[in-house]
Backbone as JSON Lines, residues from 0, in Angstrom:
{"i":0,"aa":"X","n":[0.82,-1.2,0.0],"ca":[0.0,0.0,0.0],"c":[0.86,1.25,0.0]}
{"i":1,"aa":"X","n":[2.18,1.15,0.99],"ca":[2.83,2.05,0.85],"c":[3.75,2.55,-0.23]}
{"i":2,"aa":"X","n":[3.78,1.45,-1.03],"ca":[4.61,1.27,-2.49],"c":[3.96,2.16,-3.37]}
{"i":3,"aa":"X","n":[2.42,2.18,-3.11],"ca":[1.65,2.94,-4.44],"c":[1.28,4.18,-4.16]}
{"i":4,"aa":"X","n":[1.18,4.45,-2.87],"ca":[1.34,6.11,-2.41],"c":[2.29,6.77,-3.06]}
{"i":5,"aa":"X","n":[3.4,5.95,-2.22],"ca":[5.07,6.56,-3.05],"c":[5.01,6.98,-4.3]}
{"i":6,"aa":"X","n":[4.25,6.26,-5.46],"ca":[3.94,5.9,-6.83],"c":[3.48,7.26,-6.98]}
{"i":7,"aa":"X","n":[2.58,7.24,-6.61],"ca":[1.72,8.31,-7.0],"c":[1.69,9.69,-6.54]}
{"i":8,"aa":"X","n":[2.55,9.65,-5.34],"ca":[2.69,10.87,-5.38],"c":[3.97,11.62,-5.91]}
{"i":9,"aa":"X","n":[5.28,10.34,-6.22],"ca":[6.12,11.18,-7.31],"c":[5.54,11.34,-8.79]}
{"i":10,"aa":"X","n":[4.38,10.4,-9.35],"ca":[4.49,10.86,-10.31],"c":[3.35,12.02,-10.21]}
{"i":11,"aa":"X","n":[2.65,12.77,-9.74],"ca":[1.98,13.81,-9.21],"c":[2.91,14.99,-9.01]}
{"i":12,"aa":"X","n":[4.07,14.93,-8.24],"ca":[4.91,15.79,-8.35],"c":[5.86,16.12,-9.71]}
{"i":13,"aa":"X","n":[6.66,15.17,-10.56],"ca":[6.6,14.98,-11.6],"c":[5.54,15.21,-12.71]}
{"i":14,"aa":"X","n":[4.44,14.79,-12.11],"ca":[3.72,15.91,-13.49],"c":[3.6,17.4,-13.17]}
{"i":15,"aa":"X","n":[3.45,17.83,-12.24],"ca":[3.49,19.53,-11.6],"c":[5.06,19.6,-12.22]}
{"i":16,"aa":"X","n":[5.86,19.62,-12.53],"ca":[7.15,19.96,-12.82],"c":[7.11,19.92,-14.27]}
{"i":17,"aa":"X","n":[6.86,18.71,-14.74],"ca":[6.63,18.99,-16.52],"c":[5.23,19.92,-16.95]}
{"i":18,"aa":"X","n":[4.55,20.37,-16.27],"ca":[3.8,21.44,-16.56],"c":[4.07,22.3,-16.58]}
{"i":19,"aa":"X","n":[5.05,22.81,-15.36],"ca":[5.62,24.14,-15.03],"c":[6.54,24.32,-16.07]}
{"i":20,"aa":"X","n":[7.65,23.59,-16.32],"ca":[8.55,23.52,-17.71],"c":[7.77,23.5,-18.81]}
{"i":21,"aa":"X","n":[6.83,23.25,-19.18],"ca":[6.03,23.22,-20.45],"c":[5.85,24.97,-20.29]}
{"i":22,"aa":"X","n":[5.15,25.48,-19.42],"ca":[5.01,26.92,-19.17],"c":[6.28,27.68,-19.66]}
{"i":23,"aa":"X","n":[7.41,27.23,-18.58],"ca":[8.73,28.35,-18.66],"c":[9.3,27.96,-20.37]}
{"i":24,"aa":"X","n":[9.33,27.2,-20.54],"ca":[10.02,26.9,-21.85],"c":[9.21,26.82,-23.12]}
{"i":25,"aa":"X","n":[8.06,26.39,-23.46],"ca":[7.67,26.8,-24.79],"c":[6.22,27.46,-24.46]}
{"i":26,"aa":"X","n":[5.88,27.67,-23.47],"ca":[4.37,28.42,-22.78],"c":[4.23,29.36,-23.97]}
{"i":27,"aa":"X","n":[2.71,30.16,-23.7],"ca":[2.55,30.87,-25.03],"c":[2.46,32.63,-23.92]}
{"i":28,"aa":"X","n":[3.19,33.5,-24.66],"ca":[3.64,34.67,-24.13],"c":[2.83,35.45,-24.32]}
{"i":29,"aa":"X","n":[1.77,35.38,-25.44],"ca":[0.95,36.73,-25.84],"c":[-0.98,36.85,-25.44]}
{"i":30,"aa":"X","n":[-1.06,35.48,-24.27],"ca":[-1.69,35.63,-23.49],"c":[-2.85,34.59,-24.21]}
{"i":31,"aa":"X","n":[-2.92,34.26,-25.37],"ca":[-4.3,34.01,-26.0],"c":[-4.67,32.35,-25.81]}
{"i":32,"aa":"X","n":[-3.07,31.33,-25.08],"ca":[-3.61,29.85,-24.89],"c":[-4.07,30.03,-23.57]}
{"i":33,"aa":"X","n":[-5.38,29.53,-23.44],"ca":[-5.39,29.26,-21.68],"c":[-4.69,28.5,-20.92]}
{"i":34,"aa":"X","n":[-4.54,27.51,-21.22],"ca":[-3.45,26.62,-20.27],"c":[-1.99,27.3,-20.48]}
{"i":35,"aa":"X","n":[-1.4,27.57,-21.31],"ca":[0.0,27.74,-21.41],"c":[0.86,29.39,-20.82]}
{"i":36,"aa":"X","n":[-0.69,30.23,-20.86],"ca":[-0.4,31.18,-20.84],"c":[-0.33,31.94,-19.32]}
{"i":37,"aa":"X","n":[-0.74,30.83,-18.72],"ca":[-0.83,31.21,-16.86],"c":[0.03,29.73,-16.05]}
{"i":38,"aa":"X","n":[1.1,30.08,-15.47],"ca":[1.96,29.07,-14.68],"c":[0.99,28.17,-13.56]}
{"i":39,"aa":"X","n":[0.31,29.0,-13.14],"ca":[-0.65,28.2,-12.14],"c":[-1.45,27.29,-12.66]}
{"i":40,"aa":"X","n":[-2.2,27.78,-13.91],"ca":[-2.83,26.48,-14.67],"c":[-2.19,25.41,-15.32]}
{"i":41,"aa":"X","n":[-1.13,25.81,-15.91],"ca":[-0.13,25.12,-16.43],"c":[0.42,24.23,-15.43]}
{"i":42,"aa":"X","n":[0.63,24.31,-14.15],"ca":[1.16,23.43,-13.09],"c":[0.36,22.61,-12.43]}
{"i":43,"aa":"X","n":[-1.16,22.84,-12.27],"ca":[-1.86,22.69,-12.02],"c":[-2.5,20.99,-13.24]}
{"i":44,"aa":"X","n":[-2.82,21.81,-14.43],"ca":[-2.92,20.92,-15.24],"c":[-2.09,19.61,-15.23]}
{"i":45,"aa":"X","n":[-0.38,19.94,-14.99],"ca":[0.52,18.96,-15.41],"c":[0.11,17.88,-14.33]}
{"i":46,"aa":"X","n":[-0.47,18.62,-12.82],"ca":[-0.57,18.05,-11.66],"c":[-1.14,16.59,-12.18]}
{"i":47,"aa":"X","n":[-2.54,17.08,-12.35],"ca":[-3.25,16.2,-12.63],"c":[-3.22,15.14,-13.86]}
{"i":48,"aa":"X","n":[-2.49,15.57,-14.61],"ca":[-2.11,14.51,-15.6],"c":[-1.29,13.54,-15.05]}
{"i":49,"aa":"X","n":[-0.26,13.63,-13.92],"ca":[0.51,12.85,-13.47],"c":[0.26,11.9,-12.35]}
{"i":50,"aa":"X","n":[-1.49,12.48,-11.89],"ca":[-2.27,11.79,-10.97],"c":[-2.81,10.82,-11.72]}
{"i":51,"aa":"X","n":[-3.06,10.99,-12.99],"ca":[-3.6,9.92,-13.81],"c":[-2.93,9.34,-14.34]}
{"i":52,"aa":"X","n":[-1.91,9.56,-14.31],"ca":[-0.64,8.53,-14.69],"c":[-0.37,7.4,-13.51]}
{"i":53,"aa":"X","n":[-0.53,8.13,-12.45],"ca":[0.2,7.47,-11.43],"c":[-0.8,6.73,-10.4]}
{"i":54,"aa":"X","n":[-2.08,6.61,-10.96],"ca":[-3.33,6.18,-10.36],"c":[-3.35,5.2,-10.79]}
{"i":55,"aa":"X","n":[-3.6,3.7,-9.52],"ca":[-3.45,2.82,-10.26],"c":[-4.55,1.82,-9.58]}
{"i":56,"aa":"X","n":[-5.35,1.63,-10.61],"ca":[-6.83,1.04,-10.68],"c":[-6.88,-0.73,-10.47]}
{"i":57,"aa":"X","n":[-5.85,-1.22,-9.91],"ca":[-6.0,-2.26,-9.42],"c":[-5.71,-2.41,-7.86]}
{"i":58,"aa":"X","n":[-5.6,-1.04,-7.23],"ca":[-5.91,-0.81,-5.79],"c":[-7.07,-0.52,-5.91]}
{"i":59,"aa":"X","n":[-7.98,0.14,-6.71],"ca":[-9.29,0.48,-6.14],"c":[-10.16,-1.15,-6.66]}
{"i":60,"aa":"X","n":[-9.87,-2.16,-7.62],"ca":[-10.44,-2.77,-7.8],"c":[-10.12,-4.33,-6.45]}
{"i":61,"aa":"X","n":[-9.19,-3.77,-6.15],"ca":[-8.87,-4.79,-4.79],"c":[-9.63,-4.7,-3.79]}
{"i":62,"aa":"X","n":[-9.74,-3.88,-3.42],"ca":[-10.52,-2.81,-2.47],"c":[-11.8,-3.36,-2.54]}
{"i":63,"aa":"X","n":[-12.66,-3.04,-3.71],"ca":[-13.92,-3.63,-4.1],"c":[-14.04,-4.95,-4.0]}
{"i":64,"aa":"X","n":[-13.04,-5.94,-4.29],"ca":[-13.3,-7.36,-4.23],"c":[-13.49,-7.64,-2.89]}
{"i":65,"aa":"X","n":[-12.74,-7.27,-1.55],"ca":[-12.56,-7.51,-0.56],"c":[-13.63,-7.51,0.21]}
{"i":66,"aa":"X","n":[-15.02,-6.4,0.13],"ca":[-15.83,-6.31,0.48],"c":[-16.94,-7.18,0.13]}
């Protein structure tokens, strides 16, 4: 259990970091992308992409069997 926390919350942090770099390095400067054009969304976004990366659906289906 503690293996997939670990899991998931580096790759959660890891995606907040490739968002933020997606921002600083090719982000869009003249205001008109929504995601690219604000660091908070942009970090935010990456967040959650890396939660869904790192979410792993055979703990929640364990979970369910058990009951």
């Amino acid at each position: 259990m503690k293996k997939l926390l670990v899991k998931f919350g580096v790759s959660s942090v890891l995606g907040a970091l490739v968002g933020f770099g997606y921002y600083y390095f090719i982000g869009c400067k003249t205001g008109s992308c929504p995601i690219t054009s604000n660091p908070f969304i942009s970090t935010f976004y990456g967040l959650l992409m890396g939660m869904l990366i790192g979410f792993d659906s055979r703990l929640f289906k364990r979970q369910t069997d058990e009951k």
